[in-house]
C-alpha positions in Angstrom: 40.0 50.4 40.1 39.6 47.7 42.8 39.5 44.5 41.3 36.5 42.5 42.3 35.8 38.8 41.8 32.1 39.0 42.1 32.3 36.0 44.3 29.6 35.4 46.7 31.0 35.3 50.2 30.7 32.9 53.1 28.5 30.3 50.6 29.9 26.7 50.2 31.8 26.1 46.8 29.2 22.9 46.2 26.6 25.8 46.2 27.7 28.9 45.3 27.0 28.8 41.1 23.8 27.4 42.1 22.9 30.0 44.0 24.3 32.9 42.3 22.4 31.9 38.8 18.8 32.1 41.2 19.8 35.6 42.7 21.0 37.3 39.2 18.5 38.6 37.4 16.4 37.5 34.6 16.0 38.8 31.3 12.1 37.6 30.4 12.2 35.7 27.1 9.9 38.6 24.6 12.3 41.4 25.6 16.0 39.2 24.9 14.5 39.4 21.7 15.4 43.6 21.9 19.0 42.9 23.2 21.9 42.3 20.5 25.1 40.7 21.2 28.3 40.7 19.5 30.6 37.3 19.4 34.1 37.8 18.2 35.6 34.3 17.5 33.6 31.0 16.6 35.9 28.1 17.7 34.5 26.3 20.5 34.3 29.2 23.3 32.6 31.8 20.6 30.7 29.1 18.5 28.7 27.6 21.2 28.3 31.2 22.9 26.9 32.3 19.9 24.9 29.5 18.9 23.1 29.1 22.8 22.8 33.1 23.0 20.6 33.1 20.0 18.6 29.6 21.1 17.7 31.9 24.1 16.7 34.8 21.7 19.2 37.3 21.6 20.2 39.1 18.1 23.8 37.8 17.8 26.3 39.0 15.4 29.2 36.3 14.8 32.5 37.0 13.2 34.8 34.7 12.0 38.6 35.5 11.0 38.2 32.8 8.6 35.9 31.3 5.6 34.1 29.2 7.7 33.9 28.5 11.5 35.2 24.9 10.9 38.2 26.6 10.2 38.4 27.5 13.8 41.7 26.7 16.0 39.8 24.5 18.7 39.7 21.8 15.7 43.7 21.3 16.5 43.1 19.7 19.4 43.3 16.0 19.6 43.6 14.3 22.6 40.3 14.6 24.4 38.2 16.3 26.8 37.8 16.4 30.9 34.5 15.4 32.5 33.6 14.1 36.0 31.2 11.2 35.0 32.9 8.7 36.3 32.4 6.0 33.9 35.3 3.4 34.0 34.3 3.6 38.4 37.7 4.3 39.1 37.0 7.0 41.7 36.7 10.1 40.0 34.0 13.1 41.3 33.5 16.4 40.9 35.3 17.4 43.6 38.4 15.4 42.3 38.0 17.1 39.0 38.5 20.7 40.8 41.1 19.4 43.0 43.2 18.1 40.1 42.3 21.5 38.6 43.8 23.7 40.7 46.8 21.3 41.9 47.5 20.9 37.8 47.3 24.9 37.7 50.1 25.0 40.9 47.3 27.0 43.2 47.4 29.9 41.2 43.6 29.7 39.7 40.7 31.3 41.5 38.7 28.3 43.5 35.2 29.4 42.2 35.4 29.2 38.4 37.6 25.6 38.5 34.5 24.2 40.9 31.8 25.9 38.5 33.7 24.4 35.6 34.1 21.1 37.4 30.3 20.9 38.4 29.1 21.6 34.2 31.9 19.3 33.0 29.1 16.6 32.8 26.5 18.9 30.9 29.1 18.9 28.3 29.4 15.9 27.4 25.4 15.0 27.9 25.1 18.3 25.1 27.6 17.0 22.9 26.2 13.6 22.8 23.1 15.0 21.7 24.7 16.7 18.8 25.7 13.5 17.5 29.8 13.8 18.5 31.1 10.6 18.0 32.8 9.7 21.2 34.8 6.8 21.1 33.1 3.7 23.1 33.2 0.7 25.0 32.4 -2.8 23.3 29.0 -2.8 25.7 28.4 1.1 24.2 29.3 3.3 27.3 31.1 6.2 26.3 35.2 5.5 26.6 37.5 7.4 28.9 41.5 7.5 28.7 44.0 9.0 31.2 45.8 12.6 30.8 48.6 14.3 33.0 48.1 15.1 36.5 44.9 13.0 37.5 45.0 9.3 38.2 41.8 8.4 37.3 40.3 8.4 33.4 38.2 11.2 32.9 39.2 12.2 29.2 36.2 11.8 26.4 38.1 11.5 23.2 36.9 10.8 19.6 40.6 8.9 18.5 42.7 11.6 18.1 40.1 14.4 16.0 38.0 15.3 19.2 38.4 18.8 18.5 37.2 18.4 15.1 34.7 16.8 16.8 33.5 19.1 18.9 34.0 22.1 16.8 31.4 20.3 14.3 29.1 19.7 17.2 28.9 23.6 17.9 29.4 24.9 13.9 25.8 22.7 13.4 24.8 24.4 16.2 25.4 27.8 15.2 24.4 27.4 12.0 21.0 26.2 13.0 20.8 29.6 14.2 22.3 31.6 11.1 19.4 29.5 8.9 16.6 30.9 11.5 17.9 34.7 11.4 19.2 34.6 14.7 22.4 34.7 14.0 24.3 37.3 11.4 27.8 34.9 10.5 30.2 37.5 9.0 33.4 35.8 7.5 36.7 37.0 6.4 36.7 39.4 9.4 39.5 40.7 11.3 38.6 42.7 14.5 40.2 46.2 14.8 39.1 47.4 17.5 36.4 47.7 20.7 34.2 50.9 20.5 32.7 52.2 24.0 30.1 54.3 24.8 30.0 55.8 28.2 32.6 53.5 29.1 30.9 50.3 28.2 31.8 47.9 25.6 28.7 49.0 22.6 30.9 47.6 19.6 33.4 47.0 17.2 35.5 48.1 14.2 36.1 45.1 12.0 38.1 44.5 8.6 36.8 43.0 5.9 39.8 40.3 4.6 38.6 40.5 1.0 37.8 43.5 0.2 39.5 45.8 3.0 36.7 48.1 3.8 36.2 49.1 7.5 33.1 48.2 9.3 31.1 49.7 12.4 28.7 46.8 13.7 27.0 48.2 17.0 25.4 45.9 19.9 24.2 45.7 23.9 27.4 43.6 24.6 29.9 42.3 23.1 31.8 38.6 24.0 35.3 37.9 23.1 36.6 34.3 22.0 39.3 34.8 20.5 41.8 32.3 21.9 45.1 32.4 23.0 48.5 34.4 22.2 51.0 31.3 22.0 52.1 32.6 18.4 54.0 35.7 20.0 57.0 33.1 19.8 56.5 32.9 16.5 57.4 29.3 16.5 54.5 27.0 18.5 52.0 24.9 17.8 49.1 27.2 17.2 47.6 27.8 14.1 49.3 30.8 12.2 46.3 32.8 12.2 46.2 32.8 15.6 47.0 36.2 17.4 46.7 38.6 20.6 45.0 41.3 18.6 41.5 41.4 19.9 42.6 40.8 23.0 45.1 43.3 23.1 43.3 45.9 21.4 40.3 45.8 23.7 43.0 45.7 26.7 44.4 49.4 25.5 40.9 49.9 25.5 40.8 49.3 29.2 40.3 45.9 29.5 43.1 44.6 32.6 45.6 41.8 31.0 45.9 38.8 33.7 49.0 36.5 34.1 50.4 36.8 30.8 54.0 35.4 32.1 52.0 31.7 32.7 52.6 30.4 29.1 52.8 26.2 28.8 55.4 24.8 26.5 53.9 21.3 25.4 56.0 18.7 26.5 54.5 16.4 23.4 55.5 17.9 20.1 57.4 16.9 16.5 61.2 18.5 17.2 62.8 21.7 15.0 63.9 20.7 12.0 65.6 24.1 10.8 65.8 27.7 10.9 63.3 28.1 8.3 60.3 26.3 9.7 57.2 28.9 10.7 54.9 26.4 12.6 55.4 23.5 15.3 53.1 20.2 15.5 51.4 19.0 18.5 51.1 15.3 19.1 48.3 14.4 21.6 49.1 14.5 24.9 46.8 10.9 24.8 50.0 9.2 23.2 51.5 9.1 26.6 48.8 6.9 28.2 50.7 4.1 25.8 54.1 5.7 25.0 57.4 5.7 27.3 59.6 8.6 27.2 63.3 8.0 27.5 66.6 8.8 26.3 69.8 6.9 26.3 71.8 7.0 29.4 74.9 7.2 27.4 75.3 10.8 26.3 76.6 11.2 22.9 74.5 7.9 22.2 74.0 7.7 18.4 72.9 4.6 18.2 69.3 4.1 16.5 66.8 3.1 19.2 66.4 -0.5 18.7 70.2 -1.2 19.0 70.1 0.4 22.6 69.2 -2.3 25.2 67.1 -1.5 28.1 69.6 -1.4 30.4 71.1 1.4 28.7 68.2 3.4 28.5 66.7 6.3 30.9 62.8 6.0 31.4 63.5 9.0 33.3 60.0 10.3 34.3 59.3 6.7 35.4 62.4 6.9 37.5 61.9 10.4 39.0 58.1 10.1 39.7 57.3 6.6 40.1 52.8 7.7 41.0 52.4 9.3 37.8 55.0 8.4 35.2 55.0 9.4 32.1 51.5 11.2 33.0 52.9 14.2 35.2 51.2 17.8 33.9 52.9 18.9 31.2 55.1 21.7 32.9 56.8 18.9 34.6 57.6 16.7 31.5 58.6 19.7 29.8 61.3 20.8 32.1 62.2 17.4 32.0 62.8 17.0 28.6 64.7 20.0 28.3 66.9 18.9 31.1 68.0 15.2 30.2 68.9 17.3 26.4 70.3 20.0 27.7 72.8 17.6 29.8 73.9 15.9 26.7 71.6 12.8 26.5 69.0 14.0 23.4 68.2 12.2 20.5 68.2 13.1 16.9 70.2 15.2 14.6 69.6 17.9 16.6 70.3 16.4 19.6 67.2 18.1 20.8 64.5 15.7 21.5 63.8 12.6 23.6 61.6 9.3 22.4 58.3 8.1 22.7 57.9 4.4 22.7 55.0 2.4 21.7 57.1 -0.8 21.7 56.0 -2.5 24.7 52.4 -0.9 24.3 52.3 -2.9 20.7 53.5 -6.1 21.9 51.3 -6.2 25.0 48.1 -5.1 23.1 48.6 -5.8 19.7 49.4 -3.2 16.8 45.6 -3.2 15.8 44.5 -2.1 18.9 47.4 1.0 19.3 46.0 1.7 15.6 42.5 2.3 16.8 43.5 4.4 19.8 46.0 6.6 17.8 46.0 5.7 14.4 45.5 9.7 12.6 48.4 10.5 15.2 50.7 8.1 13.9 49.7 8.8 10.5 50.4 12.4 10.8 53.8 11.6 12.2 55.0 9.7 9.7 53.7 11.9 6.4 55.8 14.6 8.9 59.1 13.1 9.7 58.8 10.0 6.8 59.4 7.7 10.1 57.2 4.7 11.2 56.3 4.9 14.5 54.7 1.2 15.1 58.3 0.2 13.9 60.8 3.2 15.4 59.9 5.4 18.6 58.6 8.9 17.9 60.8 12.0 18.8 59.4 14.9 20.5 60.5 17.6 22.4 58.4 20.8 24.2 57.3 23.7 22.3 54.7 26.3 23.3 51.4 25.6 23.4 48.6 27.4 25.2 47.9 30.2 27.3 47.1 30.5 30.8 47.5 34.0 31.2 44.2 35.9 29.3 41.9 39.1 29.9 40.7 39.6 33.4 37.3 38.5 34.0 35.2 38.2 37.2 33.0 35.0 38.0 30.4 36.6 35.0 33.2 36.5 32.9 32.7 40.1 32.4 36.4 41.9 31.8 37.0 45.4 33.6 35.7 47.2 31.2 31.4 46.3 31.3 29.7 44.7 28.6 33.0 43.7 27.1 33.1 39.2 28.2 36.4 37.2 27.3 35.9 33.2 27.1 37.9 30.0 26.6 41.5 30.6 26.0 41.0 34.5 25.8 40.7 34.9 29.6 42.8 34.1 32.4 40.2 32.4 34.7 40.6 28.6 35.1 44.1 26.7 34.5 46.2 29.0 37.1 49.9 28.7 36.1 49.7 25.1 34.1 46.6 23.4 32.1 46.0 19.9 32.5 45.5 18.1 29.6 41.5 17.8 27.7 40.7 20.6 29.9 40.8 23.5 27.4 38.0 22.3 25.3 36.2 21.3 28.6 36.8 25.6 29.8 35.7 26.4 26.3 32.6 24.4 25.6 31.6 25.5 29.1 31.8 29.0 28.8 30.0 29.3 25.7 27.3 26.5 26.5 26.9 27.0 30.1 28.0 30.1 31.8 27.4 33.2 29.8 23.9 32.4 28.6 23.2 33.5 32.2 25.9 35.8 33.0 25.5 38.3 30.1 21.7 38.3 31.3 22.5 39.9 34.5 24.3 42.2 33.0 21.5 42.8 30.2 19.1 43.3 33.0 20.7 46.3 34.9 22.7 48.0 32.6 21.5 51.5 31.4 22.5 51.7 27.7 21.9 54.9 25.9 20.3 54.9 22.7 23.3 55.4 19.7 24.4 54.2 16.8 27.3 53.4 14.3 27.2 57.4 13.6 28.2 57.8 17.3 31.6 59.9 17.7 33.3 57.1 19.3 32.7 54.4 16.4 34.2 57.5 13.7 36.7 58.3 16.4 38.1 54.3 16.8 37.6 53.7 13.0 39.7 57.3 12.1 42.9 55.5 14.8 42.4 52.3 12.5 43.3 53.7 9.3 45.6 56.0 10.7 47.6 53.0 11.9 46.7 51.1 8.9 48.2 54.0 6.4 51.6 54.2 9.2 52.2 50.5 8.4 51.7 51.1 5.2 53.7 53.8 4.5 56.9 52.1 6.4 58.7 50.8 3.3 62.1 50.4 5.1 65.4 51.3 3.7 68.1 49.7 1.5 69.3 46.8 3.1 67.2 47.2 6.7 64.2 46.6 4.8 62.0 43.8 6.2 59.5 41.6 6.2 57.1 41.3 8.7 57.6 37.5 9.3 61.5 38.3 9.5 60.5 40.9 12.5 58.4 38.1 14.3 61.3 35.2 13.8 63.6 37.9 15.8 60.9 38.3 18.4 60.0 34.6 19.0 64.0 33.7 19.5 64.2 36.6 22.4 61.1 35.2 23.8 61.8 31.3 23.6 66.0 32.4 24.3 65.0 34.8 27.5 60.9 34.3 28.3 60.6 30.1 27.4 60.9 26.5 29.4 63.7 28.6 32.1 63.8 32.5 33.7 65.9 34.2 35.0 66.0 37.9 36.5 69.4 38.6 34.1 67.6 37.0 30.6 64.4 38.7 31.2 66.1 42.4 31.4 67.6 41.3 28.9 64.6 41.0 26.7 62.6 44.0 28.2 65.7 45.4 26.5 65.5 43.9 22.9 61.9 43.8 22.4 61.7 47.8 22.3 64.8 47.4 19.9 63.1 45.0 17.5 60.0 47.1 17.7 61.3 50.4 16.8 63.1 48.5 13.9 59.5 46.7 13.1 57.9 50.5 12.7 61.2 52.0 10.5 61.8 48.8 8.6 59.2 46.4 7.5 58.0 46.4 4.2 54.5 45.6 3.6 53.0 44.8 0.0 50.0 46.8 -1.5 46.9 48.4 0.0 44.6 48.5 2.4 41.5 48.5 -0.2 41.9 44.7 -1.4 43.4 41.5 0.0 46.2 42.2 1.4 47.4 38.9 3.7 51.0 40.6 4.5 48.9 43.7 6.0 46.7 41.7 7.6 49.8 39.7 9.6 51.8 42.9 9.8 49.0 44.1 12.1 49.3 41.3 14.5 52.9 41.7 14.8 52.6 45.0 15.2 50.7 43.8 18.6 52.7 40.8 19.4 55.4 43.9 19.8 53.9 45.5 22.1 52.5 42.4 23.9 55.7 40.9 24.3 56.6 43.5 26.6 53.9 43.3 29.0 54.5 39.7 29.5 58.2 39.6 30.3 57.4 42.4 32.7 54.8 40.4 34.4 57.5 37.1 34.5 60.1 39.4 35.6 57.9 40.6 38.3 56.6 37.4 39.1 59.8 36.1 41.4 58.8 32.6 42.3 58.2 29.3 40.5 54.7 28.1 39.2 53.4 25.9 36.5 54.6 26.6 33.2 56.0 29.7 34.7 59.6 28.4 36.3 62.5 30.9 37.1 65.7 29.5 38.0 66.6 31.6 41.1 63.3 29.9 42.4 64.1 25.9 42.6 63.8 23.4 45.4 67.1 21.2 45.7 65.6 18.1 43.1 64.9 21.2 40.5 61.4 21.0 40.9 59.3 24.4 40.9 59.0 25.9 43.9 56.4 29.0 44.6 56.3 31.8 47.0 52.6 31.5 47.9 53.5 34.6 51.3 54.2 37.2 48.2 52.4 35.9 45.3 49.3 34.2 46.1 47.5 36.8 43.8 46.4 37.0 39.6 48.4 40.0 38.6 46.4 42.1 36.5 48.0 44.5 34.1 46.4 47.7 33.6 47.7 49.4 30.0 49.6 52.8 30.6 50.9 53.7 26.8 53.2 51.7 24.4 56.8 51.6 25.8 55.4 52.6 29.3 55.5 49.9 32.4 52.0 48.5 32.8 50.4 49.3 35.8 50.0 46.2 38.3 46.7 45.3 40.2 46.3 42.2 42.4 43.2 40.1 43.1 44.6 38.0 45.9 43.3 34.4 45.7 41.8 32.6 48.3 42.0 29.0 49.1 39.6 27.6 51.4 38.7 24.4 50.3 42.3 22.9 48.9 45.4 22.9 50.7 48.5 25.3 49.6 51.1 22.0 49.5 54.0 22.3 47.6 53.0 20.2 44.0 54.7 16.5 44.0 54.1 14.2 41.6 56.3 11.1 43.0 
């Protein structure tokens, strides 16, 4: 299969989404009415796709992993969200928005979606308004802005440090506006087995329910995916634990090509590892370093607590190395940073693993009152966390992963390679490149959902010739009869004597490969390495974990067995995809690929391209495809942010 963008030729970016939403075709407004649609996911990608596709009249099914949508991971995010408006006059535009875009993403995103996500950024924000999101504002009333990494203007909308909780409110009243008309059918407690196609087009799903265990055939026209990112394959990170690949992955052995999953980000802003038997990592808002220095002592060894160290002793290190941007470089950058002052001997903490965040200076220039309204939940949640005050002590932090670049290949309808079958937000590959800037996943999310495929899955609607079936269809017995067959194997794996196992034990051995091999550093040795151990611990995962009860009730361990199971087989496509990748870019950085300051350096000659992964059998190399990326409108520089 020829990948193919579906990017209008020869048109100027400023014009091209305009454009291409006149020339796709319409579906009238009686017959959406005879269309259904199928959202999996309802965080702020699948909630506000949901919710908009059913104000336009479609029949939309939702389904929801947990009890409620509010539940949803997009509430986790804290520090804001991107648009172009330009408030505080500081010279921000559209344009700048996409140029940051890109240049945050290391020129490895494809120009038309960061530009079409640039030019609705504002339509956000103008929605969300309307829904009553309490945006932080001004003392004259005008919406507030704040800075993030890698743009030095303030384009970040923020509600304190909740503005995912925010915004995930915005788009659960939204949605459930719709479910109270009959437009929308919410179904909770629902775990997505698999994607069922018909003729080769995406026609529906097998789902599980979570309480009761029974299998479910739901059948529809087209069916949307967002379902969010696959940071949790390192077991350890800062995503919610119910977060998974599984939808994703499932619909990509379905046929569905798997984009850049080596582009991983490791969050330079995060509470350290406290001990070998912690299962979850907590962000602090990327926000905190509009106020916060980071620095370590230039001592190594330094034990000292911080207020006996003077400032002539101590190391404001991204201050000192890139004097433009500060403590506000992307987060790539601060990452490898951090890892490289503690791995030289100069961390904090018991661990010796972590580097400060100071608010002194920000507290005795603006007052503590003022830092309190800004950031006071943050600080809040740090100290019930580590039992430390941080008006009083600096914070410690240290990277851990975060988010996903990499994601399900989609063209500029957000369509995936197999048709009918859309990926949004987090779920697909298209927007952030190698790196994400900071506020800018809730901006991709609430854009997708809200914006782009209420017109997208219309021109699809319109031309594609669907046969008439239903849940009795041979594929929909044939996908649910591999379900339970896969189901009963895991099942029936009760492990032996002493190499009995959990399933979290299986994932803790996985994450430490990935983070040891696959994390912050590459190279070409550690990553054979680890194509080497991942088959290992997944051949032990299928002779040796133990799993609890049945399939007919409640069963959580089953239900998180099952995403391990493909977290297992993921894990192998995306150290094959960084060990093919041989260059430096974003949050992807191999050693062997450095300039002489041990910043990342790319080889844009050989791998200028999104590398699609095409699935070949488990155990079996993936088959690559390339969609080489085109930049005609922003320069290929090397990234500096000095």
């Amino acid at each position: 299969m020829k990948l193919d963008s579906k990017v209008p030729d020869n048109i100027p970016i400023e014009q091209i989404w305009d454009k291409y939403r006149f020339s796709t075709k319409l579906v009238n407004p009686s017959n959406k009415r005879k269309y259904k649609v199928i959202v999996v996911g309802t965080g702020l990608a699948g909630g506000s796709a949901a919710a908009s596709l059913a104000e336009l009249g479609y029949e939309v099914k939702a389904f929801c992993i947990h009890d409620s949508p509010r539940r949803a991971h997009s509430i986790a995010a804290q520090g804001g969200i991107n648009a172009a408006k330009n408030y505080p006059n500081d010279g921000d535009s559209v344009w700048r928005l996409f140029y940051d875009t890109v240049k945050g993403g290391d020129y490895r995103s494809r120009e038309a979606n960061v530009y079409r996500l640039a030019q609705v950024s504002n339509h956000i924000i103008d929605q969300c308004v309307a829904q009553g999101v309490p945006f932080a504002r001004e003392y004259g009333g005008q919406l507030a802005n704040r800075s993030f990494g890698g743009a030095q203007v303030s384009r970040t909308f923020y509600c304190r440090g909740q503005t995912g909780q925010q915004l995930l409110l915005g788009a659960y009243s939204a949605l459930m506006r719709m479910v109270s008309t009959g437009k929308v059918e919410l179904f909770t407690r629902r775990d997505m087995q698999d994607i069922v196609l018909i003729d080769g087009a995406a026609r529906g799903i097998i789902v599980r329910n979570l309480i009761t265990g029974e299998l479910e055939r739901h059948m529809a026209d087209a069916v949307v995916l967002g379902t969010g990112g696959y940071g949790n394959v390192y077991y350890l990170s800062t995503n919610a634990k119910a977060s998974n690949v599984t939808a994703a992955w499932r619909a990509h052995k379905k046929g569905a090509y798997f984009a850049n999953p080596c582009f991983t980000q490791i969050h330079p802003t995060c509470i350290p590892v406290t001990g070998e038997s912690q299962s979850k990592l907590t962000l602090m808002s990327e926000s905190l370093r509009n106020d916060g220095r980071v620095w370590v002592p230039k001592k190594k060894g330094d034990n000292r607590k911080p207020s006996e160290i003077p400032e002539d002793e101590r190391d404001y290190y991204l201050e000192r190395k890139y004097p433009s941007f500060g403590n506000l470089v992307p987060r790539d950058v601060a990452s490898r940073n951090a890892k490289e002052v503690c791995d030289a001997g100069n961390g904090v903490g018991d661990t010796n693993m972590s580097v400060y965040l100071d608010f002194a200076e920000a507290i005795k220039r603006d007052g503590e009152e003022t830092i309190r309204q800004k950031y006071g939940n943050l600080f809040h949640m740090y100290q019930k966390i580590t039992d430390e005050n941080p008006y009083e002590t600096p914070m410690r932090i240290f990277p851990a992963v975060h988010y996903t670049m990499g994601g399900l290949w989609v063209d500029y309808n957000l369509m995936t390679t197999i048709p009918g079958l859309f990926a949004l937000g987090e779920c697909n590959f298209s927007d952030h490149g190698a790196n994400r800037l900071g506020a800018s996943a809730l901006m991709q999310g609430l854009a997708d959902g809200y914006f782009v495929i209420p017109y997208t899955i219309g021109g699809y609607l319109s031309q594609a010739k669907l046969s008439e079936a239903d849940t009795n269809h041979e594929e929909f017995k044939k996908a649910e009869s591999e379900v339970k067959e896969k189901i009963s194997k895991m099942l029936s794996t009760k492990g032996k004597g002493k190499n009995k196992k959990t399933a979290m034990e299986i994932h803790r051995e996985l994450g430490k490969v990935l983070w040891d091999y696959v994390g912050m550093a590459r190279n070409e040795k550690g990553l054979k390495e680890a194509l080497k151990k991942i088959p290992q611990i997944r051949e032990d995962f299928w002779k040796n974990v133990n799993i609890p009860g049945s399939a007919k009730d409640l069963n959580v361990a089953l239900e998180y067995a099952g995403r391990v199971a493909d977290f297992l087989e993921f894990a192998e496509t995306l150290t094959t995809d960084a060990l093919n990748r041989k260059e430096s870019c974003g949050g992807h950085f191999r050693d062997e690929s450095q300039t002489e300051e041990g910043e990342a350096k790319r080889n844009d000659e050989d791998y200028s391209y999104v590398a699609a992964w095409e699935f070949t059998g488990v155990g079996k190399e993936p088959k690559l495809h390339k969609e080489e990326l085109k930049f005609n409108n922003v320069k290929l520089t090397q990234r500096s942010y000095k």
